[in-house]
N, C-alpha and C positions, 0 to 999 in steps of 0.2 A: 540426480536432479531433485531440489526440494519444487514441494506446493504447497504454497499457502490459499488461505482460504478466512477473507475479512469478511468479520462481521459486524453490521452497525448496532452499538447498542440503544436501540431504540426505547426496549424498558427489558429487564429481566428474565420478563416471560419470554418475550424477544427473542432475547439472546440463546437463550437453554432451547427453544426449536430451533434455532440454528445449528447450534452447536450437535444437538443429537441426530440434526439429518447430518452433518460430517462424518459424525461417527456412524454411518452407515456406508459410506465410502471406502471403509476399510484401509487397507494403508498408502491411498492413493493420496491421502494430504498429512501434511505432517506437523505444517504450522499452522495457530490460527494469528491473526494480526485482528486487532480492533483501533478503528478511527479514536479521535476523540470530539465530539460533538459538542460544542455549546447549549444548543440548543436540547438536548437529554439531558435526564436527570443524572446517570450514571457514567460515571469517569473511565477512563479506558484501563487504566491502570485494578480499578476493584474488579474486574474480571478475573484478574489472577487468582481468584480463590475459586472462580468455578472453573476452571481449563486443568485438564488431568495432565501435567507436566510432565509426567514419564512416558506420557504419549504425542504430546505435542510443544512442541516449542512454541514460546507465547511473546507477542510481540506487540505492545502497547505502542498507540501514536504518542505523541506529546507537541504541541505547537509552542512552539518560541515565544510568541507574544502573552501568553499566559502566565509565563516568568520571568522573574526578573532575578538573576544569575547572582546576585550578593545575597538573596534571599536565603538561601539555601532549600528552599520548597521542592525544590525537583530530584535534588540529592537524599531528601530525606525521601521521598516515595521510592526512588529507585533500592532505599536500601530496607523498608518497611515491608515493600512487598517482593523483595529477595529475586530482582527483577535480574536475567541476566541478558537480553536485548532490549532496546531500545530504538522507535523511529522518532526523529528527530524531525518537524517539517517547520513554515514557517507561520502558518495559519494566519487565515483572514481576520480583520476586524471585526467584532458583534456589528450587526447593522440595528443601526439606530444609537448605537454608542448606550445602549441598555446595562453592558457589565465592562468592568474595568480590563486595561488593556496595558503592556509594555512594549515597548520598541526594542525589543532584543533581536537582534540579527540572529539566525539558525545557525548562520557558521560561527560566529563567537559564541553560541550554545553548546554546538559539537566541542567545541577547543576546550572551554572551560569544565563538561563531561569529560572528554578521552582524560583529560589532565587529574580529574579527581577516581576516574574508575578506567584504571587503564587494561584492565582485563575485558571492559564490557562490551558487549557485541553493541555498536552504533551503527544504524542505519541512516539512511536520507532520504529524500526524493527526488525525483527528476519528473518535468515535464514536457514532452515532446514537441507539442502543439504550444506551448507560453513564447517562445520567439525559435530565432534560427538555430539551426543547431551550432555551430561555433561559440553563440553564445550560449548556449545549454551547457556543452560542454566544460568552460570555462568555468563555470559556476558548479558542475559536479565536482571541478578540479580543485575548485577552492572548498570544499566542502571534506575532500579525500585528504588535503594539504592540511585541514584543522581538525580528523582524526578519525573519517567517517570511512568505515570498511564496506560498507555495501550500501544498496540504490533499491529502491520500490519506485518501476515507474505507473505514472499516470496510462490511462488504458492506450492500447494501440489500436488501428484498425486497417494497418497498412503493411505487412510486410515486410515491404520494399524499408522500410524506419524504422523497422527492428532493427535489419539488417543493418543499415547508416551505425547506430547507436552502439549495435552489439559490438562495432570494428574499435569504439571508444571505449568500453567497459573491460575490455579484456581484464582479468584480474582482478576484478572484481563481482564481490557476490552481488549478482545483477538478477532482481525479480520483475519481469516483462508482463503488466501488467492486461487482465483480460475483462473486459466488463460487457456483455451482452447486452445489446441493443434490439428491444423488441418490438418498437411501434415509432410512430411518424413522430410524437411528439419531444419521446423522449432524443430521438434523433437530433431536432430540432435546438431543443435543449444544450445537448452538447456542441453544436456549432455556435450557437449564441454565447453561452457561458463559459465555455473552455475552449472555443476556437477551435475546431475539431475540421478537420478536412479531409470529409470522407473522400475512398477513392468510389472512381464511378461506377463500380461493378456492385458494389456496398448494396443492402438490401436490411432493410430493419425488421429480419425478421430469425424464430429461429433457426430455420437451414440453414442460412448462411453464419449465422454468430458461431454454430457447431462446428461448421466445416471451416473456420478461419483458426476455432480454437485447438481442435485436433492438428492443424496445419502446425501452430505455434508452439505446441507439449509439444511436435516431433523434433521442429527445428532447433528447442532450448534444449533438449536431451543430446541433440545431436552435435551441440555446439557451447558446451560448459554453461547455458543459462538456467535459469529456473523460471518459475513462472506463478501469478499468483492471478487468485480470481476475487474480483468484486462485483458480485454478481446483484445487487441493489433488491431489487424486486421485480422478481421472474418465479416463474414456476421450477421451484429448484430439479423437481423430481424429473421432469421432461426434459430440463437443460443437460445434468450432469448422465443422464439414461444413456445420453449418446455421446459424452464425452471420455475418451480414451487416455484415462489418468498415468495410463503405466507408459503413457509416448507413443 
């Protein structure tokens, strides 16, 4: 079972506290993944020169609407910074319409990637919570059909819809996405902006974030998934203290 462990690159300094409290973990995570943020100065992809590669597999986002596929702009990063993963998402618009934008579909992103770098490890995403799952599904399928080998989902908080999803993923390298939920607001948050439906046992705090995530490391080990953590802004030391990396 892999772990990743995303980091937002907020600014540099940032990032390097992040990254040295991983490296305190020891071999309990193995990958790191970074967003790629509009709104930071720094691009997810110029991480690749601080992440030590023979310890961890690196895995940059890249959103679809950033590029535009004739461009060759994304071909050239991917080969600048000797990238060998790739997540693929389809990223929101700047609000306010402040920086430019392309209407590239993610699946004709992925297609036009597998087709130019057919060796490179392509990820995508899935989200749970954006509509039914029939249609979730359909849409990972067309994303696996245009050359995408593995899935990073959006956070869960439900067990019960690992389960649903993990019965669709089979065969694929599927990362079950974990993000700790510590206060009422940020709660809040997530139902409004991503449509989130807690179940009702749910408790926004961290005994229960601990005790769903140890739940989840045991059931992805036990059942070919992997799992990765977005852990936003929490007290890292307290979260990861009582979490059980090894399953």
């Amino acid at each position: 079972m892999n772990i990743s462990f995303e980091i937002v690159p907020r600014s540099l300094e940032a990032f390097d506290q992040q990254y040295a409290f991983v490296q305190t973990l020891d071999k309990g995570i193995n990958i790191i993944n970074v967003p790629d943020i509009q709104r930071f100065d720094t691009r997810s992809w110029e991480l690749a020169t601080r992440v030590d590669r023979s310890k961890y597999r690196f895995i940059p986002h890249f959103r679809a609407i950033d590029f535009k596929i004739d461009s060759g702009e994304l071909y050239r990063i991917i080969e600048e910074y000797a990238l060998d993963s790739v997540l693929l998402v389809s990223g929101d618009p700047p609000e306010g319409l402040k920086r430019s934008f392309y209407n590239t579909d993610v699946v004709d992103l992925i297609r036009a990637v597998r087709q130019r770098f057919p060796s490179l490890h392509i990820y995508a995403g899935f989200d749970p919570h954006r509509s039914g799952v029939q249609d979730e599904c359909d849409y990972i399928q067309r994303k696996v059909d245009a050359g995408a080998g593995g899935f990073f989902s959006q956070p869960f908080y439900d067990s019960r819809m690992i389960d649903i999803y993990a019965e669709h993923m089979q065969d694929l390298e599927t990362y079950i996405g974990i993000s700790p939920i510590t206060s009422k607001a940020s709660m809040n948050y997530w139902e409004v902006k991503n449509k989130v439906k807690f179940p009702k046992r749910f408790r926004p705090d961290y005994d229960w974030n601990v005790e769903f995530a140890n739940g989840v490391i045991a059931s992805a080990a036990a059942n070919g998934l992997n799992v990765y953590f977005m852990p936003i802004r929490i007290d890292l030391a307290r979260y990861f203290g009582a979490i059980k990396l090894g399953g």
